[in-house]
N, C-alpha and C positions, 0 to 999 in steps of 0.2 A: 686290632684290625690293621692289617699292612698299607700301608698309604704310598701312594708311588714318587718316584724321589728322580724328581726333572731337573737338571742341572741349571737349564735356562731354557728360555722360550726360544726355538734353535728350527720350527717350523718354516717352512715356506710357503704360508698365504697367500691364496689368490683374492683377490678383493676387488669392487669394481664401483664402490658409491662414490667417487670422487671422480672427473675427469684428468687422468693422469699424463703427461705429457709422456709421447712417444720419444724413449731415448734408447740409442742403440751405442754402449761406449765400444770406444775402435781396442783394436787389438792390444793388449797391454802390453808394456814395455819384459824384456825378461828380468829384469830385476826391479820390481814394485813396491814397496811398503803398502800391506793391506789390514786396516783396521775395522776391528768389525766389534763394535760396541751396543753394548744393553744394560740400559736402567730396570729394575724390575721390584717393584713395590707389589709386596701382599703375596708373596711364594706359598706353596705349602711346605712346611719345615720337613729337613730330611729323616727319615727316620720313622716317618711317622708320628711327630709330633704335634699336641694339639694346638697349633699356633702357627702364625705367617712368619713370614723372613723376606729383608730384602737383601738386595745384592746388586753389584756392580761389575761387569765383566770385559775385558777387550782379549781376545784375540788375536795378535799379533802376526804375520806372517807377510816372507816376502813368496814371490811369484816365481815361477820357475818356468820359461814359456818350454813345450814339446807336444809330443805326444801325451805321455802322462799326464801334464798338468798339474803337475806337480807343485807343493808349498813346500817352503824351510822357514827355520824359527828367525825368531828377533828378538832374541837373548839383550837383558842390559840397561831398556829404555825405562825410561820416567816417565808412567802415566798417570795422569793424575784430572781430579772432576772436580771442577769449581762452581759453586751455589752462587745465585745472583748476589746473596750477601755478602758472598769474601769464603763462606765456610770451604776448604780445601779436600777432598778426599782420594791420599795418594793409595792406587793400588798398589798390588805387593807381586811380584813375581812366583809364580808356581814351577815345580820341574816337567808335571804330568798335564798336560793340554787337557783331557779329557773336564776337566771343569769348566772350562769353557763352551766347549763342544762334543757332539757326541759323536762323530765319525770326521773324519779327515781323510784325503783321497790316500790311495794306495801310495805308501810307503812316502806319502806327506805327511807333515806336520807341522806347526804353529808353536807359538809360546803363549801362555795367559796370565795375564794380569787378574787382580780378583780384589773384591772386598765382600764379603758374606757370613752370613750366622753372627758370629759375637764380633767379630770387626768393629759391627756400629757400636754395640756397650758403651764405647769411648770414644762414640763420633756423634754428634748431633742426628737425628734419623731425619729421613729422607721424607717428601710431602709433596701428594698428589699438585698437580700443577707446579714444582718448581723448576725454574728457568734454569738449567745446567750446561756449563761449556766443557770441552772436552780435550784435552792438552797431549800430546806423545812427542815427547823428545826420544829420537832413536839417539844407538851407541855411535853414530857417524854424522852426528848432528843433522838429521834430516826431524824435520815439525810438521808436525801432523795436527789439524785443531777440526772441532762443532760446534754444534749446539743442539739441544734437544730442550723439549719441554713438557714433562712428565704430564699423562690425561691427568684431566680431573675425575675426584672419587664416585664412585656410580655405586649398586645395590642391587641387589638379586632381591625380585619378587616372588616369592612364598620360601624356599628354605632359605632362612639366612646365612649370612657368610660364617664359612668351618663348622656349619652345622652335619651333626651324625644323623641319620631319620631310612625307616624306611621305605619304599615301595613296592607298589603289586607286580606280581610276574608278569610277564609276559604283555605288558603292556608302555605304550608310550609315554615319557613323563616329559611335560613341558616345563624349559626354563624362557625364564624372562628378566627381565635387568636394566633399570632407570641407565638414561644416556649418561658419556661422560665425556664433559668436555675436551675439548680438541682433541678426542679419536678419532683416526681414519679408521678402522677395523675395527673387530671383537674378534677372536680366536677362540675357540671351545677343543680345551685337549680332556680327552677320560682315558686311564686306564683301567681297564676292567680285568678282574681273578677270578678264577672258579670254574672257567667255561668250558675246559675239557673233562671232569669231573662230572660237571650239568649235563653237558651236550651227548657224551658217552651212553646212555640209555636210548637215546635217541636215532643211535649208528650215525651219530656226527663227528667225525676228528679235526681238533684241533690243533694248528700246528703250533700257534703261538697261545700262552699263556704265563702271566696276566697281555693281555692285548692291546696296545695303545693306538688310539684314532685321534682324527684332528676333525671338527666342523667349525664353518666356517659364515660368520655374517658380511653378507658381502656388499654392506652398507652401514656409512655412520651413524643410522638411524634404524639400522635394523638390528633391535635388540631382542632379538627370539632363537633358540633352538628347540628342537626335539629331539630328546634325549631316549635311545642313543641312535634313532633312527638317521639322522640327518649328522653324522659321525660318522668320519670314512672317504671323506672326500678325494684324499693324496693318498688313501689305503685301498681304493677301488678295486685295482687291476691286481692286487697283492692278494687281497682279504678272499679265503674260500669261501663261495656263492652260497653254500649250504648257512656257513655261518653268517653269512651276511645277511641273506634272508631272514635266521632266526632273531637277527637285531634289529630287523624292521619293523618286528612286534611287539618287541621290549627285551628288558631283561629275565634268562630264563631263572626259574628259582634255586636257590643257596649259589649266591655270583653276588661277587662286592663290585663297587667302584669308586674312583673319584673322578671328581670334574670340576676344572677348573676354565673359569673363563675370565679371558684378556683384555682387556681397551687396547690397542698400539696405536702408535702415533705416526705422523706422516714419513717423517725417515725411516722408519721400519718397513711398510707398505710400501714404498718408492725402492728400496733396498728389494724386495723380493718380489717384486714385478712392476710393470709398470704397462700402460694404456687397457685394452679393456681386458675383460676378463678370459685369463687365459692357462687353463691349468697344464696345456702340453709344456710350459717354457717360463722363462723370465725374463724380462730386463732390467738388469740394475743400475738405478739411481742414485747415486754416491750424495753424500751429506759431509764427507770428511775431504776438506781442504788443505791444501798445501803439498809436502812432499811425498805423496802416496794417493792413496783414494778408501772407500771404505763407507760405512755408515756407523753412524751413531743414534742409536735408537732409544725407546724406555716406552714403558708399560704400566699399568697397575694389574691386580689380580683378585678376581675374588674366588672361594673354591669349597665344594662340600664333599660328602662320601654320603654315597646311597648303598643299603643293603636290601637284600631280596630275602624276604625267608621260606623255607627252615633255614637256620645256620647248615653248615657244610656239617658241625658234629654234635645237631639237630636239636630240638627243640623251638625257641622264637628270639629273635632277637628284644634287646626291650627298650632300643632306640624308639622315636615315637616318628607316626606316620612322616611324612613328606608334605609342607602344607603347597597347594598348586597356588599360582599365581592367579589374580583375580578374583 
């Protein structure tokens, strides 16, 4: 089964259980050093593989003020992630941005820093709740530093984590998920395969397939979604009404998915908006001090795939049902 392959949690949640302080930063300077970092424990491995991965990513780009809005790279710098214990984790320079992030403004771009997949082998692994600061020496001696403090670990109630299982058609399936300390958010991303194939009997066209949605808990404490009804939040105005209506009843049969859901933490949430909830806009809240600005974030993840049957080339799956929570 094809498993969708997210580079990083690269979403921009609107979130509202916390009272966030109203910040509006003034116009930036034209040449900025901007760092834009994430911790991310419990990924789903690339490829499809059956097992987590973590990683560590920054971003780097200075600012270009105009029209455009334009980014350029920051070739050069020493980024590096330090454990409350001393353990050091230097990133390593990339030439292709796109591992960082998934789109960059027109004829913008960045540099990325990275540690991921087998990196760690030879590094001590990374643990929910650990205290990490966050270091950027640019090539012009300009310091860039944070801090983050990874949530603590949580659990999905009835499929367990990187569980295979499947569900009935055409109907809602509820997830749920023990709290994890010091979240501000939870993020729920699925991508789902098969749906133009499914939908095609129906005279429904699909323009995207497989199809990725975002939902969203827009409280510390609110650890519920419905799946995939309440998915789609930032895909509204995008997503055909046809299709979107037929996900307000569930998934239609022979259609895969995964789903994976987030804790983030307060420099992330402060980073992609800020006071109440507001999905037209943002205000960013910077976490990265010194000669630039920027945020430094981290996450944990837990994540399953659900299949719908018949298979696409039929028969039953012989994954076992989807246990519901409670």
């Amino acid at each position: 089964m094809t498993r969708m392959r997210r580079a990083a949690l690269l979403l921009l949640p609107a979130v509202a259980a916390c009272e966030l302080q109203e910040v509006t930063l003034a116009e930036p300077a034209e040449d900025l050093v901007v760092a834009e970092g994430l911790v991310q424990l419990g990924l789903p491995a690339p490829e499809g593989g059956p097992f987590s991965i973590d990683r560590m990513s920054v971003f780097l780009h200075r600012t270009v003020r105009g029209g455009e809005g334009l980014n350029r790279p920051e070739p050069g710098a020493l980024v590096q992630v330090t454990r409350r214990d001393g353990e050091v984790y230097r990133l390593r320079e990339l030439l292709d941005p796109s591992a960082c992030v998934s789109s960059t403004p027109l004829s913008g771009t960045g540099t990325c820093y990275l540690l991921a997949d087998g990196d760690f082998e030879e590094l001590p692994r990374l643990r929910p709740g650990d205290s990490l600061s966050l270091e950027v020496q640019t090539i012009d001696g300009g310091v860039l530093t944070a801090n983050t403090v990874v949530p603590g670990a949580f659990e999905m109630y009835g499929p367990s984590n990187q569980e295979v299982c499947t569900i009935t058609a055409d109907q809602p399936f509820p997830l749920a998920w023990s709290q994890a300390a010091g979240a501000w958010a939870y993020v729920g991303e699925t991508q789902m395969y098969g749906l133009r194939a499914a939908l095609e009997p129906r005279g429904i066209d699909v323009e995207l397939d497989p199809l990725f949605l975002v939902g969203i808990s827009i409280s510390a404490t609110d650890t519920t979604l419905v799946f995939p009804s309440q998915f789609g939040v930032f895909e509204r105005f995008e997503l055909e009404r046809d299709v979107a209506e037929v996900l307000q009843q569930g998934l239609p049969p022979s259609t895969w998915a995964e789903i994976v859901v987030s804790a983030v933490d307060r420099n992330y949430v402060n980073w992609v908006r800020g006071g109440n909830f507001n999905p037209s806009g943002t205000v960013r809240i910077p976490s990265v001090r010194g000669d630039g600005t920027g945020f430094f974030g981290s996450s944990i993840s837990r994540w399953l795939e659900v299949l719908v049957n018949p298979p696409p080339q039929g028969g039953v799956y012989a994954a076992p049902r989807c246990r519901v929570a409670g």
